[in-house]
N, C-alpha and C positions, 0 to 999 in steps of 0.2 A: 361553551368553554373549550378549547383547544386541548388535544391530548397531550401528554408527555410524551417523553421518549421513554422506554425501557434502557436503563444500566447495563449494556453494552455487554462492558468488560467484568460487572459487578454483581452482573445474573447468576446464579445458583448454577446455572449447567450451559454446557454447547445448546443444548436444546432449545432451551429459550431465545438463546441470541439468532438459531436455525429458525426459531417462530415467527421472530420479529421481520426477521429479512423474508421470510412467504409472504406475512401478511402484504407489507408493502408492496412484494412484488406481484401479488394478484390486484391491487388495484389498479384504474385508470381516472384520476380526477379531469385527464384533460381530453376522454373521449379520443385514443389515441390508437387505439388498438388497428382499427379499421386503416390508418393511415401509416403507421411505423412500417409496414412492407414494402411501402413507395419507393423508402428513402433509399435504398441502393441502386434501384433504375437511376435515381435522380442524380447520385453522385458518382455511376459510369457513364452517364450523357454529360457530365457537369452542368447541368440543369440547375443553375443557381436561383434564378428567377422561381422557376417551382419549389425549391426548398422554402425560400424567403416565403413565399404567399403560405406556403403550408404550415410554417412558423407561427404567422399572424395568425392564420384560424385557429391555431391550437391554444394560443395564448390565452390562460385565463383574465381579467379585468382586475383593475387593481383590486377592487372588493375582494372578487372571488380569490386573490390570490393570499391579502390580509385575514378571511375567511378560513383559510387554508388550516387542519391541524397537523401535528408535527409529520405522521404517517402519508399522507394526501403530498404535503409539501415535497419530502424527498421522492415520490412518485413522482411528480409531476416535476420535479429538476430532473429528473430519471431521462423524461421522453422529449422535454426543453432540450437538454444535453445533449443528443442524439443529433438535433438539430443547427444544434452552437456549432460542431463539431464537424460537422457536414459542410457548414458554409464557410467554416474557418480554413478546410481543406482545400478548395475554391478560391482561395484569397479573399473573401469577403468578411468585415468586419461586425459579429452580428450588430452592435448595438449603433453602429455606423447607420445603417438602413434602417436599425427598426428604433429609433431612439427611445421608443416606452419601451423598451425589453429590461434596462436599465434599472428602472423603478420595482417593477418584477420579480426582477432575479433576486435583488436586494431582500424584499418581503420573504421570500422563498427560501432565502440560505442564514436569515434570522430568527426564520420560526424553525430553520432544522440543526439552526446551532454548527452551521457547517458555510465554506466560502459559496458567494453567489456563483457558484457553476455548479456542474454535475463535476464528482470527483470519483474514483475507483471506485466509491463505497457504491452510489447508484448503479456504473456499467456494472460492476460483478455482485455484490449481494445485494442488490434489490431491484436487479434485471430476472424477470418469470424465462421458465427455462420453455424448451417446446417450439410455439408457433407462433407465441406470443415475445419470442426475446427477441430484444433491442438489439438490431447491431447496423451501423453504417453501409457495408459492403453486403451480407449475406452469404457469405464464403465461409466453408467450412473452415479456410486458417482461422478466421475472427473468429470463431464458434470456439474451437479450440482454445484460441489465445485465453477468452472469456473464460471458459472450463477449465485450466492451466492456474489461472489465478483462486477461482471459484473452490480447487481442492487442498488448497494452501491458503485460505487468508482466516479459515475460523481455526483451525488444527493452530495457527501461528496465535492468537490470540489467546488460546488455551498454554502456549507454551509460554507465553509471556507473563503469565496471571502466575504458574508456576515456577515461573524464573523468579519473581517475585518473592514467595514462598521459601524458594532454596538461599535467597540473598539475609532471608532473617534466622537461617541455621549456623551453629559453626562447624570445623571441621570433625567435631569428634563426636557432632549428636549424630545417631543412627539414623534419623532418619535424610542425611544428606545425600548419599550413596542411591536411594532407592529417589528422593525426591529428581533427583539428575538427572536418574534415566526415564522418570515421568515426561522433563523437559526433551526429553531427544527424542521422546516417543512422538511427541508434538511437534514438535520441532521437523519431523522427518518427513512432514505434509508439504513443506515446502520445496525437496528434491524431488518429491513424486510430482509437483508443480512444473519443475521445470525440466525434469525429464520428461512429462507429456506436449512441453511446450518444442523442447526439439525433437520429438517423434514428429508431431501435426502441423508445427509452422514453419510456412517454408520462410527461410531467412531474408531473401530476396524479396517476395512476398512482404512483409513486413515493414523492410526497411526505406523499401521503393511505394510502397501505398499505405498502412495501413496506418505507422506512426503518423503520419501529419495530420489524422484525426483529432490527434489529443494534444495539438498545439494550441497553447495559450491564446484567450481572447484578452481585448480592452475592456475593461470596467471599471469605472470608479477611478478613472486616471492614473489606472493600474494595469498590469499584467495576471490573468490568473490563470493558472494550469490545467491544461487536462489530464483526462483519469488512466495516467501514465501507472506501469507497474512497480514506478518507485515510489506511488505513495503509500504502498503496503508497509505497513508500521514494524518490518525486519530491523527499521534503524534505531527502533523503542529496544526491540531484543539485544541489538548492540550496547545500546546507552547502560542498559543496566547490568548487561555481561562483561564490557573490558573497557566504556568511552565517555563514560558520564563525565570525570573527571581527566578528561585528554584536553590539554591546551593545545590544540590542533584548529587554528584559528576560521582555516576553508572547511575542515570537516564540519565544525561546530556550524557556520553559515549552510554547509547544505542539511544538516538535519534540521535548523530553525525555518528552514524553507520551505519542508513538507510536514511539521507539524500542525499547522492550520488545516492539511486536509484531509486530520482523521478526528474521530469522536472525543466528546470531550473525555470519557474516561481511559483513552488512549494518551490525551491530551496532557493528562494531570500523572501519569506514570513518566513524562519528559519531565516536568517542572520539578516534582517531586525528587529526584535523582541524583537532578542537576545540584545539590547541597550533597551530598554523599559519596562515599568512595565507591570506584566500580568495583564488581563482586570477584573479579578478579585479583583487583589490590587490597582488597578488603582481604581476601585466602592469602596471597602474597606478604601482608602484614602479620599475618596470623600464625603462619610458620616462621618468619624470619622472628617475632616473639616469643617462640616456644621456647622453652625452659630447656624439655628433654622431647627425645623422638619419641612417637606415637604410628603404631601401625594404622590405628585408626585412622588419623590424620592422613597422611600418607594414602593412603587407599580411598578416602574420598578427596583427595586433591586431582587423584587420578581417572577420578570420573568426570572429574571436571574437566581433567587435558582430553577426555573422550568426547566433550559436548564441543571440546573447541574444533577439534578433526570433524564435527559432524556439519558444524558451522562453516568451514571448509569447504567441506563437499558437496556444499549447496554453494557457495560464494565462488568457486573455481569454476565447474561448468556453466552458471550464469555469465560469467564477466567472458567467457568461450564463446557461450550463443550471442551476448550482443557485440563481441568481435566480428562473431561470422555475420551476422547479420549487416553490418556498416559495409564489411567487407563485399556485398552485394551490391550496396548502394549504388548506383549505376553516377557518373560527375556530377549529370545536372541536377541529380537527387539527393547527393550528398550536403551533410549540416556537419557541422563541431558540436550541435547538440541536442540527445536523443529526446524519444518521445514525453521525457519526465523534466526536461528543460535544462538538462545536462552533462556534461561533454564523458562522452561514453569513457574515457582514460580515467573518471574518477572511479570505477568499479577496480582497477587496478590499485589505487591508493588508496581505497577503504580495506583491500586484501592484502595492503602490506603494512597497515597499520593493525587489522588483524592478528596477523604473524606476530608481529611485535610482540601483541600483550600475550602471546601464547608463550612467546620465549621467553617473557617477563616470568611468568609462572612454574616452566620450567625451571629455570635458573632458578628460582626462591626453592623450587623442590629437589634441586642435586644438591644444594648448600645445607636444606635441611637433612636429606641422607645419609652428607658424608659427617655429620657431628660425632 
């Protein structure tokens, strides 16, 4: 009988969801260990041909891959991934050469409840750290990048389950004030994210080698993504802070884009949402309703204008680094669209659609002031 998965987002503590992403990543279903060290020799010689052979041998048999339990499975798309990713950098189409890879990946991303590829969840929480992590190049940028994401994607997790929590308070229960700053505490893993991301990666580095790793393969007469750093589920913390209810017809299409490539209980905080007010307009209804002024009110509206500044300050120096970074791109390496399948100017128009709802809130909070 095949394992489950553990409740992700629904587990009792960080710790657990920390349990789940060891266990995984101390496995090897596909006997890979021995071999995952190659792959950087193979993809600064573009050694295509050795990747491909090295693929097939890794490959489990369809049995073994239907055999597979939930745990085993995202392992072994974990070290599959590595490889997709390698020979897509190459120009080579994996399932072009290896046509059973097809059949495979399929079995593999049904029993993990997740797309037939490796997604951000494999390269960073159920990549083993040490001697044993996965990475394409071997370079300490990639190391970095991985550990960049790695300190920020469970802390974001934890802020989200809390955002949660603060959306079913109003403004004059007490515990809104403290619940906020819960969220920003959590929240705040994701500047230390990307402030270790522009200490340790060099931009150039990145934008000239590192992205075209996590360029979409063909499968299933489809495109599917690699485990770019927009699939980190920041745009679930959006949806439920200021955009759930945004008729913003491009935005709305790129969050339904990367919702298939996180867990289902990340999955079901989009769906869920998507019928409700954001927790923005939701406070913004709640004051423009008030009868009379409330200090209370007023004072947790304003912890909320404080988690939007913090959202900020994580959303401004990101959309900086991957300026600088394109900014590197040397012509012949240059794309209209980054390592996540999309044109780097939308990180400017999710920051001004930001603004907006911050102003939305504002505005509702000087009109309630001046009563």
């Amino acid at each position: 009988m095949k394992t489950l998965a553990f409740d992700v987002l629904k587990s009792p503590s960080l710790e657990e969801q920390l349990k789940e992403d060891h266990y995984i990543s101390e496995l090897d279903p596909l006997n890979a260990d021995d071999r995952m060290p190659l792959v950087a020799a193979y993809n600064r010689n573009k050694d295509t041909i050795a990747l491909v052979l090295q693929l097939v041998d890794m490959l489990p048999s369809v049995e073994e891959a239907a055999d597979m339990d939930y745990f085993q499975a995202c392992a072994a798309m974990r070290d599959i991934g590595i490889m997709l990713g390698s020979m897509k950098r190459h120009g080579v189409e994996p399932v072009h050469v290896i046509p059973e890879l097809e059949e495979k990946l399929n079995l593999l991303g049904n029993t993990s409840d997740l797309p037939p590829r490796d997604t951000l969840i494999h390269y960073v929480r159920w990549n083993p750290e040490g001697k044993r992590e996965r990475t394409y190049t071997g370079t300490d940028d990639e190391r970095q990048l991985i550990k960049s994401v790695k300190v920020a994607i469970h802390p974001l997790y934890k802020a989200i389950l809390s955002l949660d929590e603060l959306y079913q308070l109003s403004l004059d229960d007490p515990e809104f004030v403290p619940k906020c700053e819960e969220v920003a505490t959590y929240f705040d893993g994701m500047i230390k994210g990307v402030v270790n991301a522009k200490r340790n990666v060099s931009p150039q580095y990145f934008a000239e080698e590192l992205r075209f790793y996590f360029d979409p393969i063909k499968l299933n007469e489809r495109e599917y993504l690699g485990p770019g750093a927009v699939e980190m589920p920041v745009f679930i913390f959006d949806h439920i802070l200021w955009n759930c209810d945004l008729s913003e017809k491009a935005y709305n299409e790129f969050k339904q884009a990367y919702v298939p490539y996180n867990q289902a209980s990340v999955r079901e905080f989009y769906y869920a949402y998507r019928q409700r007010p954001s927790l923005v307009n939701k406070v913004v209804r709640e004051l423009d309703e008030s009868v009379s002024y409330s200090e209370t009110k007023m004072y947790s509206a304003k912890s909320l204008v404080k988690l939007f500044n913090l959202l900020k300050s994580f959303r401004a120096p990101h959309k900086k680094l991957a300026d600088k970074a394109y900014e590197h791109a040397s012509k012949d390496q240059y794309r209209e669209k980054g390592s996540g399948g999309y044109e780097p100017g939308v990180l400017k128009y999710i920051l001004e659609l930001n603004l907006q709802a911050l102003d939305r809130l504002k505005h509702s909070m000087q009109s309630y002031e001046n009563r």
